[in-house]
VMD Tcl script that draws the C-alpha trace (Angstrom):
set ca {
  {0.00 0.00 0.00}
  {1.67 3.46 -1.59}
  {-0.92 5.26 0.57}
  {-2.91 4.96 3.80}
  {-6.88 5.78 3.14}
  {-8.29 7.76 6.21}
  {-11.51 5.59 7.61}
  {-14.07 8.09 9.39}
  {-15.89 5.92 11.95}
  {-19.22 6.71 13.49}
  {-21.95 5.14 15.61}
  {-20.97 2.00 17.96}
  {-16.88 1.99 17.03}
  {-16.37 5.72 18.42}
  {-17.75 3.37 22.36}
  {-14.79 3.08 24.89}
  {-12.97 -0.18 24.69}
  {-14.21 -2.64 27.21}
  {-12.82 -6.05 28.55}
  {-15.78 -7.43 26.19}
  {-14.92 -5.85 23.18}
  {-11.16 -7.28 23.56}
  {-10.14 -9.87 21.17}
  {-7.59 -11.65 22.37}
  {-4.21 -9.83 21.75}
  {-1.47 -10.62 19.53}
  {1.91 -11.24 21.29}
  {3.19 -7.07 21.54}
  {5.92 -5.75 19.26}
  {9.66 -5.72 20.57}
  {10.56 -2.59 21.61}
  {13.31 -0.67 19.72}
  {16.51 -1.60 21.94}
  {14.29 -5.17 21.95}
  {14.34 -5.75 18.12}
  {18.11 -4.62 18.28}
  {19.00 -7.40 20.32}
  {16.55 -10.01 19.09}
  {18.42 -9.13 15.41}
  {21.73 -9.08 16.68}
  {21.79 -12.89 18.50}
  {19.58 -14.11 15.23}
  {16.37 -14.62 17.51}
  {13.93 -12.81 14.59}
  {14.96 -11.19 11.10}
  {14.59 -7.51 9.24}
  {12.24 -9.30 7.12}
  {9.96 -10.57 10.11}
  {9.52 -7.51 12.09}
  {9.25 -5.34 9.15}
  {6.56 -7.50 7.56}
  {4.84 -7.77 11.06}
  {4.79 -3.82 11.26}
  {2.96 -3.51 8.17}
  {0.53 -6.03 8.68}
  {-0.54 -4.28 12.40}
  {0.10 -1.04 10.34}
  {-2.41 -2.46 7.48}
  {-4.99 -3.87 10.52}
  {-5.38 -0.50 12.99}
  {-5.56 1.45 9.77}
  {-8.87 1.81 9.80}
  {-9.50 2.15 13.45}
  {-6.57 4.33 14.42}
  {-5.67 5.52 11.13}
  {-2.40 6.72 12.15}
  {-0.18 6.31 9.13}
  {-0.16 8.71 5.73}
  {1.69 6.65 3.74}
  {3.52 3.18 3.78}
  {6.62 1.78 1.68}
  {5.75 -1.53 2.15}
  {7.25 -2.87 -0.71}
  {10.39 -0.70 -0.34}
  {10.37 -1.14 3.29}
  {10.62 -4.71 2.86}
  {13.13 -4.68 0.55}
  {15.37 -2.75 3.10}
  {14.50 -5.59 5.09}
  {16.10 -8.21 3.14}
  {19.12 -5.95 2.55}
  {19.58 -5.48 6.41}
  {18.97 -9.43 6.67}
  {22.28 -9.74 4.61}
  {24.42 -7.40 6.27}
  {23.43 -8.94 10.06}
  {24.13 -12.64 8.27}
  {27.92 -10.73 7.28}
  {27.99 -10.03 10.93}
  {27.47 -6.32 10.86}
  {25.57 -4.44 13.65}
  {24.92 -1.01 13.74}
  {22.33 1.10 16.30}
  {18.93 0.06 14.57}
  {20.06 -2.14 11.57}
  {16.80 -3.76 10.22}
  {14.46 -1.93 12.99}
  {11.40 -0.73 11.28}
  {10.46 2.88 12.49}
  {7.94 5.58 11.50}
  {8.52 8.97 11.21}
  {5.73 11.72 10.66}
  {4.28 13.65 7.69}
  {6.48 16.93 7.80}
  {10.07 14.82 7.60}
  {10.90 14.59 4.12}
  {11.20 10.41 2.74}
  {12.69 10.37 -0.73}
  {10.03 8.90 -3.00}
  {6.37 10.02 -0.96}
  {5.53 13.50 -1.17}
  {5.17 15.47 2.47}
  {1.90 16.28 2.71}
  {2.22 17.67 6.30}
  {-1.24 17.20 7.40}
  {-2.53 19.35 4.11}
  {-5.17 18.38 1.37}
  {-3.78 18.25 -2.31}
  {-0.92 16.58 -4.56}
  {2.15 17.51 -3.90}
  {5.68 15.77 -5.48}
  {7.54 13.10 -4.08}
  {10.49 14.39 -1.98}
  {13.74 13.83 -4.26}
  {16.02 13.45 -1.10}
  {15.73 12.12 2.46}
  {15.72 15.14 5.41}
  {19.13 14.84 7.74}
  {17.36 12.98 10.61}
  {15.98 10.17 8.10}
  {19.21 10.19 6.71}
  {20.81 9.69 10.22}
  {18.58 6.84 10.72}
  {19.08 5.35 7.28}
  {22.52 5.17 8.19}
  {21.93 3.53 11.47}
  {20.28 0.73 9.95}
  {16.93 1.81 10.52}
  {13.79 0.43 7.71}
  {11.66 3.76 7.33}
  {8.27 2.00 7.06}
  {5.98 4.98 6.56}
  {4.97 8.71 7.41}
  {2.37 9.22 10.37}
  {-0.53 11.41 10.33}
  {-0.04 15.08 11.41}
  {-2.82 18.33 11.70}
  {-2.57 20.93 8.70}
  {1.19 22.06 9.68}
  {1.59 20.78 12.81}
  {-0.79 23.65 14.31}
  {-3.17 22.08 16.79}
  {-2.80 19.57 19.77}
  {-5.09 17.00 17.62}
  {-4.88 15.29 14.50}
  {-7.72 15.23 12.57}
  {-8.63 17.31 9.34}
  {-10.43 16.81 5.83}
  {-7.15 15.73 4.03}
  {-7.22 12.10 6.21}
  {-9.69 12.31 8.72}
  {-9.05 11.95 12.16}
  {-6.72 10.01 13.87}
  {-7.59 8.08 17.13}
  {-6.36 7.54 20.28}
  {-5.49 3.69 20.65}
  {-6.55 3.86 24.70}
  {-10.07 5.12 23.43}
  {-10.98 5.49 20.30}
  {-13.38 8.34 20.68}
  {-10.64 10.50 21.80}
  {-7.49 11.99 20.03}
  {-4.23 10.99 20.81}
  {-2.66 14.55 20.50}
  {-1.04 16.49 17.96}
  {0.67 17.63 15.92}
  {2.58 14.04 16.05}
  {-0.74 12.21 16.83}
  {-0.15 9.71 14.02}
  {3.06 9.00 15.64}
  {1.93 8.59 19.15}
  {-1.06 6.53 18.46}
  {1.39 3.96 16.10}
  {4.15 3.32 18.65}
  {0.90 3.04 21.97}
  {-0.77 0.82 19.85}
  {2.31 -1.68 19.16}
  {2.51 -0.90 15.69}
  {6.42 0.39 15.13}
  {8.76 -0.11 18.32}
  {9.54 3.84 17.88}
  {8.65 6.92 15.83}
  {9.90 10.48 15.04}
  {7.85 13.25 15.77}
  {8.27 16.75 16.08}
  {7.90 19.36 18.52}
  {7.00 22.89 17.91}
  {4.95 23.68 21.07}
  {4.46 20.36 22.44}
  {3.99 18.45 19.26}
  {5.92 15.39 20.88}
  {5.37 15.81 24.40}
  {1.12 16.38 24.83}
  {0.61 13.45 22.12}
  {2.69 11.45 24.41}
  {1.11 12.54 27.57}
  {-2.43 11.44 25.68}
  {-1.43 8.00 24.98}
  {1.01 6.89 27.76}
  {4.54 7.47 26.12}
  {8.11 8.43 26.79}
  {8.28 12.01 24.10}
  {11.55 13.62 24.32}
  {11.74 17.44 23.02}
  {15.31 17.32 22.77}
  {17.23 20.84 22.60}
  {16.62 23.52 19.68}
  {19.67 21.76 16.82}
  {20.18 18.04 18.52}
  {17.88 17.08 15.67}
  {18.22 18.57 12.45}
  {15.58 20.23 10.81}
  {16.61 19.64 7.48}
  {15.59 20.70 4.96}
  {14.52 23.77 7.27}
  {17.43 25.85 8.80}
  {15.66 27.17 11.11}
  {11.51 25.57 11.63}
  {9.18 27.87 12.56}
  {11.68 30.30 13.54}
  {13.41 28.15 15.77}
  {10.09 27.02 17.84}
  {10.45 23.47 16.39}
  {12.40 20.67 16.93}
  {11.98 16.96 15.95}
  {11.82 14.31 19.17}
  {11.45 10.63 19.45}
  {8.27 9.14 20.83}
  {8.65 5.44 22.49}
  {7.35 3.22 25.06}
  {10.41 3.22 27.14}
  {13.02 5.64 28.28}
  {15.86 3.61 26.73}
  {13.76 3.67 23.20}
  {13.61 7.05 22.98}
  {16.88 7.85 23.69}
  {17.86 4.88 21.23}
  {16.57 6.57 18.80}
  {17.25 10.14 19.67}
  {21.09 9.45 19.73}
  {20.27 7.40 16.11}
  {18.79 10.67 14.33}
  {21.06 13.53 16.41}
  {23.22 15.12 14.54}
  {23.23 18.57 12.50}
  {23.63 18.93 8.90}
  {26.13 21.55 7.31}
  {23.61 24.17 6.82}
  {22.14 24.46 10.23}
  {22.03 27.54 12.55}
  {21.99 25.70 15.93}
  {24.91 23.08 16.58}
  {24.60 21.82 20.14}
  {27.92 19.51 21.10}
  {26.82 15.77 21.03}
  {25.36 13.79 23.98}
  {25.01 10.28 24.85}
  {20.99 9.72 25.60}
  {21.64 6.33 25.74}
  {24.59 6.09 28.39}
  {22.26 8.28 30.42}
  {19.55 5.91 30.57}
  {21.80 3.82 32.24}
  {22.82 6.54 34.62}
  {21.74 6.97 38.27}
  {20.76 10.93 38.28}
  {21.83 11.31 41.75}
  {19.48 13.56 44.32}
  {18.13 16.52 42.56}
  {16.33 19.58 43.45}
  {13.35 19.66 41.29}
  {10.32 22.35 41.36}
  {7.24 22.02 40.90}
  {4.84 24.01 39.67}
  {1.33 24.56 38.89}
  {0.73 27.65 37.91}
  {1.10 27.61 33.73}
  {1.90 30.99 32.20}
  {-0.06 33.48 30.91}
  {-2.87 32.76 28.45}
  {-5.74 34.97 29.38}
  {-8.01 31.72 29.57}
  {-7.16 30.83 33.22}
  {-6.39 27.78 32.82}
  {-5.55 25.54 35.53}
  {-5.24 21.76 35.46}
  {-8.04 19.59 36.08}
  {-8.17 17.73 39.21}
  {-7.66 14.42 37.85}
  {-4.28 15.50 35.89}
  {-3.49 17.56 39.22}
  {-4.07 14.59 40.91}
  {-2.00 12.05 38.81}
  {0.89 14.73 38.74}
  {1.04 15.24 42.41}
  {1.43 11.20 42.81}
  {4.35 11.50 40.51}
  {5.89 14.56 42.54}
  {5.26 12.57 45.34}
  {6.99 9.06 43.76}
  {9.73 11.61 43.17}
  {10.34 12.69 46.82}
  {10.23 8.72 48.06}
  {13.32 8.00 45.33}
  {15.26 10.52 47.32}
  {14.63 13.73 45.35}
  {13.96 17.24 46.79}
  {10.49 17.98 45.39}
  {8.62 21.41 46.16}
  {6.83 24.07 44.55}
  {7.66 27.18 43.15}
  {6.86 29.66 40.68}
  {9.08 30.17 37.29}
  {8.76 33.74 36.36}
  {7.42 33.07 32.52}
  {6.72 36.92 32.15}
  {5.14 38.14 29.01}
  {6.40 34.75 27.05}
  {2.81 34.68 24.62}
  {3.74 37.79 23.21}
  {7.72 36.18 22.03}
  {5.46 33.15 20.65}
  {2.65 34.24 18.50}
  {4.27 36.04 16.33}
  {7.42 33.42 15.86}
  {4.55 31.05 15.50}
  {2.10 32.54 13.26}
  {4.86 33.59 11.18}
  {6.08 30.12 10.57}
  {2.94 28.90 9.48}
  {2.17 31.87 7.23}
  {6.11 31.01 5.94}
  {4.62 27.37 5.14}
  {1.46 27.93 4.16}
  {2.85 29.96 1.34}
  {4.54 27.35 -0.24}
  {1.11 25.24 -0.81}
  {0.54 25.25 -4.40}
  {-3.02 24.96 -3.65}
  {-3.95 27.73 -0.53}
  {-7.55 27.45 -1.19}
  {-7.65 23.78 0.36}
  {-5.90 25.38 3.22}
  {-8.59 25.33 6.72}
  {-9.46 28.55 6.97}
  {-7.97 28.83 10.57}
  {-4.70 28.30 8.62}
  {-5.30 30.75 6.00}
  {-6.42 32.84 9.53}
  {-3.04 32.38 10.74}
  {-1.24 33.09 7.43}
  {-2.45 36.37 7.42}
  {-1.47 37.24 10.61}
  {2.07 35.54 10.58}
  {2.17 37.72 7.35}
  {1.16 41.32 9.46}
  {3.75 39.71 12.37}
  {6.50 39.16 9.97}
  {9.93 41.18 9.36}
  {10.63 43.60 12.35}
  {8.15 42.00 14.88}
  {9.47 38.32 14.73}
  {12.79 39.97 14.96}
  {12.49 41.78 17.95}
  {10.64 38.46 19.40}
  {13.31 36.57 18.89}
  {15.67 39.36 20.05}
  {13.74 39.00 23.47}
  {14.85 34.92 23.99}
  {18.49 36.12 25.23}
  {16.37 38.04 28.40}
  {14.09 35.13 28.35}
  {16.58 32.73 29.13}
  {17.96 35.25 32.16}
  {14.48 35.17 33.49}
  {13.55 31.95 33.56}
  {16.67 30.57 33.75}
  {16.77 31.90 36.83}
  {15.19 29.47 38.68}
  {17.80 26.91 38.11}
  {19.86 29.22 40.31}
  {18.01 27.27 43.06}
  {16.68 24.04 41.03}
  {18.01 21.34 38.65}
  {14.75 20.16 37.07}
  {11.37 21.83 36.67}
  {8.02 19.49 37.01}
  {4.48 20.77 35.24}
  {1.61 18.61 34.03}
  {2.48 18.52 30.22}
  {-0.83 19.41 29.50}
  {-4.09 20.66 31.81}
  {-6.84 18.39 30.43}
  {-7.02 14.53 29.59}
  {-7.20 14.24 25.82}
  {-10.23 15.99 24.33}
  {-13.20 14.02 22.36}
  {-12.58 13.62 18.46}
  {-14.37 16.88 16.94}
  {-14.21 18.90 19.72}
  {-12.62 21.81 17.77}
  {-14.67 20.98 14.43}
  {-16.11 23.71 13.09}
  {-14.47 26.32 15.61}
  {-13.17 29.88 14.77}
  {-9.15 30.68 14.63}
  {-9.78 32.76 17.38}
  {-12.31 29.82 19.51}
  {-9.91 26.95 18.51}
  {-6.56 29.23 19.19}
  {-8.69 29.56 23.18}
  {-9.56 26.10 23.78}
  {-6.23 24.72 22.69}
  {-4.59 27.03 25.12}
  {-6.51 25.81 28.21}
  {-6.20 22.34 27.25}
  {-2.27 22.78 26.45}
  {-0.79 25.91 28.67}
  {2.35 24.22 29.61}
  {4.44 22.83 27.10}
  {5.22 26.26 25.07}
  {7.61 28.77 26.61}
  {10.21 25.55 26.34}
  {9.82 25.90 22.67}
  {10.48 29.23 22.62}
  {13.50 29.00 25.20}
  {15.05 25.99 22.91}
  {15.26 24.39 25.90}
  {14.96 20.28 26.42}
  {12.03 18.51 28.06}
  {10.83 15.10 28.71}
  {7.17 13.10 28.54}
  {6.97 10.58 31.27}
  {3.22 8.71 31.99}
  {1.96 10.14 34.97}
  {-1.21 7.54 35.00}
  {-4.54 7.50 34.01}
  {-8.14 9.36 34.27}
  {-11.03 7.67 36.44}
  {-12.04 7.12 32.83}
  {-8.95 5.39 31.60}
  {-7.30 8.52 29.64}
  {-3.95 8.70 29.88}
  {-2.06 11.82 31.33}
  {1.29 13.04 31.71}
  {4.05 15.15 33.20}
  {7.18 17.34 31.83}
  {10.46 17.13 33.10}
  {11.77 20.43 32.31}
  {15.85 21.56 32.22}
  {17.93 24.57 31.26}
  {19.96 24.62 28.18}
  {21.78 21.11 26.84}
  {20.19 19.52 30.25}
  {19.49 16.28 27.85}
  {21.39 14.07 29.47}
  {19.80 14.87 33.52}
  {16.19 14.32 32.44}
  {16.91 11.26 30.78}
  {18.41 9.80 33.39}
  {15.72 11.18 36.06}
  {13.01 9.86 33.71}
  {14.70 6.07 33.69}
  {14.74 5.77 37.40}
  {10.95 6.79 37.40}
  {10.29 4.12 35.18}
  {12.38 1.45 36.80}
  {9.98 2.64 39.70}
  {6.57 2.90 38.23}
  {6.87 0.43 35.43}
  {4.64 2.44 33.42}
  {5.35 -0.03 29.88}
  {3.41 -2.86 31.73}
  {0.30 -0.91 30.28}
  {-0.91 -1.26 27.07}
  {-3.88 0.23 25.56}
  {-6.29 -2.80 24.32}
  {-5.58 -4.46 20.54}
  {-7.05 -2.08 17.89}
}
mol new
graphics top color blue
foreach p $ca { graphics top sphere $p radius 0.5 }
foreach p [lrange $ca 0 end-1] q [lrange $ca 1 end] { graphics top cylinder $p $q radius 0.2 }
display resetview
């Protein structure tokens, strides 16, 4: 299959799972350090768990539909190839691992729709992170469903339909990398790329019970973009475990020669391993400005607070404070409406554009030139500010987002300005780090009365990779949080 058809479900299929409606579930997918080892000592073949990941791909499809596109045909070929080098006793990071990556990441041969209606070419090259996972062995088996340009903390629109969340299908699992999060929850690729442009990888993975790392602004290169949504996005694994995600992070690091931001390297994997030592780490509740007053709801306050409180029994200093956000909105709308205008004018067909996009194209368009400039001239005080509290702190804890994932359709038919306000309350949290270029971390932080999966951020200061890894492996050697799996889709 060259392309994944969107399947719009209605009446009974859109009912919670329950224990009835399980069939009896297939024996889960390896994880991603799992399949490395299982290839490696000649357990399983390229061939098998690539074939396997198309055929759960090719099942959910219609109840999840998570994926875009496939390459099954290609993807299996790969396979084979990768079968041939492990039989000549070569190993690399993720040779013969199939992996997804989602609809704005360029895959030589399918065209990059990112979440938008219309034809557009096949990409003629790969983007530098697929190539840095090409070259560590890695079998690309498709592109995962994203919103119209990664705008909205859902994934649903008329060029695929919607995308579900694999714990409950009448929910969304997120967005902008909601086709990503709902393939790796639901067992159907070990590990995916997403990306993250103010939360895009960290609320999807909150809403279905994953490890999403936003790594820091250049550790992942943008490519073919210098500089994504100026310099708001970044692209991020999303996995099951902690040592998946960072797996694959330190698989797809790496700039390429025309980047503006060149971190030096890190070693997300060795810090998986690591013990993080006692840390200081603040909490707080209070999300930054929004004008919606938002607050979190009592059931994410509630799951949050029992991961705070996990956190002080492991040895950690846990208590709550304030970071002093300031004015941060008015830094981000106009970086962010003036990346999407700076997208949304390179669609060959605007009129099949949602209208809130064409909304925001306009005004990225007014907030172009001298106002993004002296937005992004305000990070440098930003980082002062804010920074600030790491004088006294080595970690930050927030809810990653304020709600449990919202009903599919909830913003149909909204206004720019209606659906700009309701994502905001929903999501308050996960922002100002995009604008700082700053690292964060997903963990699970449990479930709704209802079964919903929530989550909480792990928050650092600049290049502080390597601490929240390691803090977010001991909480899952505590919690154990991959013993739960959504039911089979």
């Amino acid at each position: 299959m060259s392309s994944a058809e969107p399947t719009e479900q209605t009446g009974p299929a859109l009912r919670p799972h329950t224990d009835r409606d399980r069939a009896p579930a297939p024996a889960p997918m390896p994880g991603l350090a799992e399949s490395t080892r299982l290839l490696a000592d000649s357990t399983t073949t390229s061939t098998a768990l690539v074939a396997d990941a198309l055929a759960r791909i090719e099942s959910a499809q219609p109840t999840l539909n998570a994926f875009r596109h496939l390459r099954a045909e290609a993807a299996l070929a790969e396979a084979a190839e990768a079968d041939r080098r492990l039989a000549a006793g070569e190993r690399l990071p993720l040779l013969g691992v199939p992996v997804a990556v989602k609809d704005d990441t360029d895959v030589a041969g399918l065209p990059t729709h990112f979440g938008c209606d219309g034809e557009r070419p096949p990409a003629t090259t790969d983007s530098e992170a697929v190539r840095r996972l090409r070259a560590a062995g890695a079998v690309i088996v498709g592109k995962t469903n994203s919103c119209e340009l990664g705008q909205w903390p859902f994934t649903e629109g008329p060029a695929f339909g919607a995308t579900r969340n694999p714990w409950n299908t009448a929910h969304t699992p997120g967005g902008s990398s909601g086709g990503s999060a709902a393939a790796v929850a639901a067992g159907l690729v070990p590990a995916a790329l997403g990306s993250d442009g103010a939360g895009s990888v960290r609320i999807p993975a909150a809403w279905t019970h994953l490890v999403g790392i936003k790594p820091q602004r250049g550790r992942v290169s943008v490519h073919p973009h210098h500089d994504a949504f100026q310099g708001l996005t970044v692209n991020g694994p999303l996995a099951r475990t902690v040592a998946d995600a960072a797996l694959l992070l330190d698989a797809a690091a790496g700039a390429h020669p025309g980047d503006f931001h060149r971190p030096p390297a890190v070693r997300a994997s060795d810090a998986a391993r690591r013990d993080p030592g006692r840390l200081r780490i603040a909490l707080a509740w209070r999300p930054p400005l929004t004008l919606t007053g938002a607050g979190p709801d009592p059931e994410v306050r509630r799951a949050v607070a029992a991961l705070a409180e996990t956190l002080a029994r492991l040895g950690h200093h846990v208590e709550e404070a304030r970071p002093r956000y300031g004015l941060i909105g008015l830094a981000f709308v106009p970086r962010a409406t003036a990346g999407i205008a700076e997208f949304a004018a390179r669609h060959p067909e605007p009129a099949l554009l949602d209208p809130r996009t064409r909304s925001a194209l306009r005004t990225g368009t007014r907030l172009g030139g001298r106002v993004v400039r002296a937005a992004r001239a305000r990070e440098v005080r930003q980082h002062h500010r804010i920074g600030a509290l790491f004088d006294g702190y080595d970690v930050l804890l927030t809810p990653t987002t304020a709600a449990p994932p919202p009903r599919i359709g909830t913003f149909d038919q909204l206004s720019a300005w209606r659906t700009d306000v309701t994502m905001a309350a929903a999501c308050p949290y996960a922002w100002p780090w995009n604008v700082l270029g700053w690292p964060g971390v997903n963990v699970p932080a449990g479930f709704t009365r209802s079964g919903l999966p929530v989550g909480a951020q792990l928050l650092g200061p600049s290049r502080s990779e390597e601490r929240l890894i390691a803090l977010a492996a001991q909480l899952e050697d505590d919690l154990r949080w991959y013993d739960h799996r959504p039911p089979p889709p």
